[in-house]
KOLSE-827928 format. One record per residue (C-alpha): residue in three letters; x negated, y, z. Coordinates in steps of 0.2 Angstrom, whole numbers, plus 5000, padded with zeros to 4 digits. Example, Ala and Ser with C-alpha at 12.3 -4.5 7.8 and 13.67 -1.06 7.14 Angstrom:
<pts>
PT   rest     c1     c2     c3
PT    ala   4938   4978   5039
PT    ser   4932   4995   5036
</pts>
This chain:
<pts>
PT   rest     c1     c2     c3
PT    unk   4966   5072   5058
PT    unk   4969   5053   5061
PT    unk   4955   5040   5059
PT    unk   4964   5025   5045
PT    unk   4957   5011   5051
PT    unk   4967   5001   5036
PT    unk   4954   5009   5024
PT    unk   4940   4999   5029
PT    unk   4949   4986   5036
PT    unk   4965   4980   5029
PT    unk   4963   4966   5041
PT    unk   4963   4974   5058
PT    unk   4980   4969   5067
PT    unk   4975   4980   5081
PT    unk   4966   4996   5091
PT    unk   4965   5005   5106
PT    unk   4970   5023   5102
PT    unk   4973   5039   5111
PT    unk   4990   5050   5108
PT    unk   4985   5065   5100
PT    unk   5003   5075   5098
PT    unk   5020   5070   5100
PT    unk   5030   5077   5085
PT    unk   5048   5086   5089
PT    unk   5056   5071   5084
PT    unk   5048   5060   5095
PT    unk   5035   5054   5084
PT    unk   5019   5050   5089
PT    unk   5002   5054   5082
PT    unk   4986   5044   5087
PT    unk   4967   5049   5083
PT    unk   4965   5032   5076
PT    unk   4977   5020   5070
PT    unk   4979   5003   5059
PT    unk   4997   5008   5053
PT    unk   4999   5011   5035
PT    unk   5010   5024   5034
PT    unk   5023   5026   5016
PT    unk   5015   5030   5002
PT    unk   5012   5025   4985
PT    unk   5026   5013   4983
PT    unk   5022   5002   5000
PT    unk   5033   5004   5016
PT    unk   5024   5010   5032
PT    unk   5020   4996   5044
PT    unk   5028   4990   5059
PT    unk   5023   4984   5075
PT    unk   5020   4994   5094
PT    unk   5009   5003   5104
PT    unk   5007   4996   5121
PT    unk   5004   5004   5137
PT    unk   4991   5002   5150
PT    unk   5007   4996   5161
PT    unk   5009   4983   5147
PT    unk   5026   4990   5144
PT    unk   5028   4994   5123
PT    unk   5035   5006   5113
PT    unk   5042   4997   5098
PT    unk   5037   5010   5081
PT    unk   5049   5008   5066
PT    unk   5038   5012   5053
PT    unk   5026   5026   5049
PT    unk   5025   5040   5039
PT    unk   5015   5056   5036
PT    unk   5022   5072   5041
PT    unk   5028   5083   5030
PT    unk   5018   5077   5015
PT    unk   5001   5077   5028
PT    unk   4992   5065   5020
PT    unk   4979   5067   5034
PT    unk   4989   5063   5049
PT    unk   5002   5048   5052
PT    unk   5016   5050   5063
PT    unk   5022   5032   5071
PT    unk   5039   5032   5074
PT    unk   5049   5024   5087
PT    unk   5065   5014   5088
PT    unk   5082   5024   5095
PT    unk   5081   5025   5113
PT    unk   5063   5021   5116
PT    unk   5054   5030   5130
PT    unk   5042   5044   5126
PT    unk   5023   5043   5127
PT    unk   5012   5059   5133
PT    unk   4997   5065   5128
PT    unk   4981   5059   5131
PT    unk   4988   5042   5134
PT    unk   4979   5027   5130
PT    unk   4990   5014   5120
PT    unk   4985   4999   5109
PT    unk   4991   4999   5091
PT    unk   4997   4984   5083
PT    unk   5006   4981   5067
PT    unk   5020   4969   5063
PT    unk   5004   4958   5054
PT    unk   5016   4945   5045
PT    unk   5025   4962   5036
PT    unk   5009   4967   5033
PT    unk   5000   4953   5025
PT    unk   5016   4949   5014
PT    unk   5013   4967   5009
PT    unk   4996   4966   5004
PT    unk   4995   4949   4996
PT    unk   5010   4961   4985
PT    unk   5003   4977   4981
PT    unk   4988   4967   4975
PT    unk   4998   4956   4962
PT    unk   5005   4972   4957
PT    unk   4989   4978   4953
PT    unk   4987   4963   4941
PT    unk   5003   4966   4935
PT    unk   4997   4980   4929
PT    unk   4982   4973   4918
PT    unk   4994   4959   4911
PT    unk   5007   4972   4906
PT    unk   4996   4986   4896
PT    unk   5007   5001   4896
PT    unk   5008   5017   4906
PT    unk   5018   5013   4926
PT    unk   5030   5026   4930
PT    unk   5037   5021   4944
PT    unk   5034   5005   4957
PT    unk   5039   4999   4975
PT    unk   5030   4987   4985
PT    unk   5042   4973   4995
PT    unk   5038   4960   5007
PT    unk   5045   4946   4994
PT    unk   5047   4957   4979
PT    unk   5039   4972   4971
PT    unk   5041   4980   4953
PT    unk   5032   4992   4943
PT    unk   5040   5001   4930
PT    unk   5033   5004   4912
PT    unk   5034   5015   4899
PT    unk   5037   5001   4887
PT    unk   5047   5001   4872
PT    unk   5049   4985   4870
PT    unk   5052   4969   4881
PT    unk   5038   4958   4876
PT    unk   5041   4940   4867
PT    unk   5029   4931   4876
PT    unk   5035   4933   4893
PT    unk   5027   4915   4899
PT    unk   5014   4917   4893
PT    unk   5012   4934   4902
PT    unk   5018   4925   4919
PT    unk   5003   4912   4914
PT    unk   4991   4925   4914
PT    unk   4997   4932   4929
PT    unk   4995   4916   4940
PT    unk   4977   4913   4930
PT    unk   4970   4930   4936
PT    unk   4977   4927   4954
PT    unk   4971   4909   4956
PT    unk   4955   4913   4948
PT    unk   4951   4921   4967
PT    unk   4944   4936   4962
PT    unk   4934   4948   4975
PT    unk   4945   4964   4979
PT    unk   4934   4978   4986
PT    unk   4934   4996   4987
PT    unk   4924   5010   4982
PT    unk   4925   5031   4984
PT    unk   4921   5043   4971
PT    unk   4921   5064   4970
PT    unk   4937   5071   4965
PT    unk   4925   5078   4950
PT    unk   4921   5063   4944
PT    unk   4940   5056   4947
PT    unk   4943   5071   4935
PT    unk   4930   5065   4922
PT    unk   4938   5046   4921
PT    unk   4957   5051   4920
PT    unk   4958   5033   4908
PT    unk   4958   5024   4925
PT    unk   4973   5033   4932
PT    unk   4990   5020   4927
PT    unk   5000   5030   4932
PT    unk   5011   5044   4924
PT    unk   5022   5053   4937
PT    unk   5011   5050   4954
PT    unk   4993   5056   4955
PT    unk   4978   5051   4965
PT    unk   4979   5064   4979
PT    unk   4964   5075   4978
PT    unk   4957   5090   4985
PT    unk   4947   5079   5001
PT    unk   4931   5079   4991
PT    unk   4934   5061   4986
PT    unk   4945   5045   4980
PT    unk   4947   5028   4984
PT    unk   4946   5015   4972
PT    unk   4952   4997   4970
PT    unk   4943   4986   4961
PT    unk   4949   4968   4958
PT    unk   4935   4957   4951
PT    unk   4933   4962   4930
PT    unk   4949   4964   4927
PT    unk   4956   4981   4937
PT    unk   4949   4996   4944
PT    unk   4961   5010   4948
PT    unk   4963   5024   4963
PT    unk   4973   5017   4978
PT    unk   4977   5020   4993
PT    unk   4986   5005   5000
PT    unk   4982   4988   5006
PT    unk   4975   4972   5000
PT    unk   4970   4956   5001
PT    unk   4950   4953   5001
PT    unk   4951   4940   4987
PT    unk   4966   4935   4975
PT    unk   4967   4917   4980
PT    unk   4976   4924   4994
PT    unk   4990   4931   4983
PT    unk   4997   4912   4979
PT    unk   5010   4907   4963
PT    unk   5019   4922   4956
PT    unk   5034   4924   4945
PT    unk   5041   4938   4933
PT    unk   5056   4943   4938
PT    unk   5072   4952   4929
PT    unk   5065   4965   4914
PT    unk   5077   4980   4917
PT    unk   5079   4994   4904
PT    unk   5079   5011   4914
PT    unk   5077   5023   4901
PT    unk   5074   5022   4879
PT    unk   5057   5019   4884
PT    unk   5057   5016   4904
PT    unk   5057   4996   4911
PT    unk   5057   4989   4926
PT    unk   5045   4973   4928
PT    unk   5052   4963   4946
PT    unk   5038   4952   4953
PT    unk   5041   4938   4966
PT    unk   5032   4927   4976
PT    unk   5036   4910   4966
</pts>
């Protein structure tokens, strides 16, 4: 079981870890680690793990294996030579990726609240994300949506997080958006997101520590993907 550092800190660039396992493939697993691996939407981090000889292995992005969500396995770019167990190697993510991410998946959040309607789908860019919406309809007031968006961002609302029991995540099923992907359960407990007033829903990923961070956003193209399904781009304006 790996130690998410991320969870806590979404700031941390940076740790001193120990190689745990080294998959078949090459991959490498760490019993502590700053790198988001893919989930929900956003794209595993970036970056390298360095050596005690300052030498790095550069890491691709991370992933969990096999659909672990308790483990992450960082792995390397083609040709890169092969850590050993026990090793000691500094983590340390692609932090401009990372930060472009976050400041993202938070807007999406809002997104979220300014479009009411049940998300079926989303993914989480460094310049753009969408979320996909069972909405029949493309709504009139698309300015005015855009308005509110940038009104909620600018306002700087505090992003914090919080857990609850997997019994109680089972008791407030209203505060799950989405249709197709489920909080994962069966750990005992759930992370939650909450944005100011305005949001609270389970979450995995990263984010900023205050919407102020986010900066000017702007709606993007409404695609229909479905009789009911629509795909909502957003962009960093």
């Amino acid at each position: 079981m790996t130690e998410f550092l991320f969870r806590d800190d979404a700031y941390l660039k940076s740790c001193d870890a120990t190689v745990v396992a080294i998959s078949p493939e090459g991959g490498v697993i760490l019993d502590r680690t700053v790198f988001y691996a893919t989930s929900g939407g956003q794209p595993g981090d970036s970056g390298r793990l360095v050596r005690a000889d300052g030498s790095a292995i550069e890491i691709a992005t991370a992933v969990h294996p096999d659909g672990d969500k308790l483990q992450i396995v960082h792995v390397p770019t083609e040709g890169s030579a092969r850590l050993e167990v026990d090793e000691t190697v500094r983590a340390e993510i692609d932090w401009d990726k990372r930060y472009r991410l976050m400041r993202m998946h938070t807007a999406l959040h809002l997104l979220s609240v300014v479009f009411p309607f049940a998300v079926t789908g989303g993914q989480i860019g460094e310049d753009k994300g969408r979320l996909d919406f069972d909405m029949p309809e493309v709504p009139e007031n698309l300015q005015a949506l855009e308005d509110e968006l940038n009104a909620m961002a600018a306002a700087d609302h505090a992003v914090s997080t919080e857990w609850i029991s997997d019994a109680e995540m089972e008791a407030k099923a209203e505060l799950i958006k989405t249709m197709k992907v489920k909080p994962p359960m069966g750990q005992g407990r759930v992370r939650l997101v909450r944005i100011g007033d305005v949001d609270l829903q389970p979450c995995g990923g990263t984010h900023v520590g205050r919407t102020g961070e986010i900066g000017p956003l702007k709606l993007g193209k409404i695609e229909k993907k479905g009789k009911q399904n629509r795909r909502v781009s957003l962009l960093f304006a």
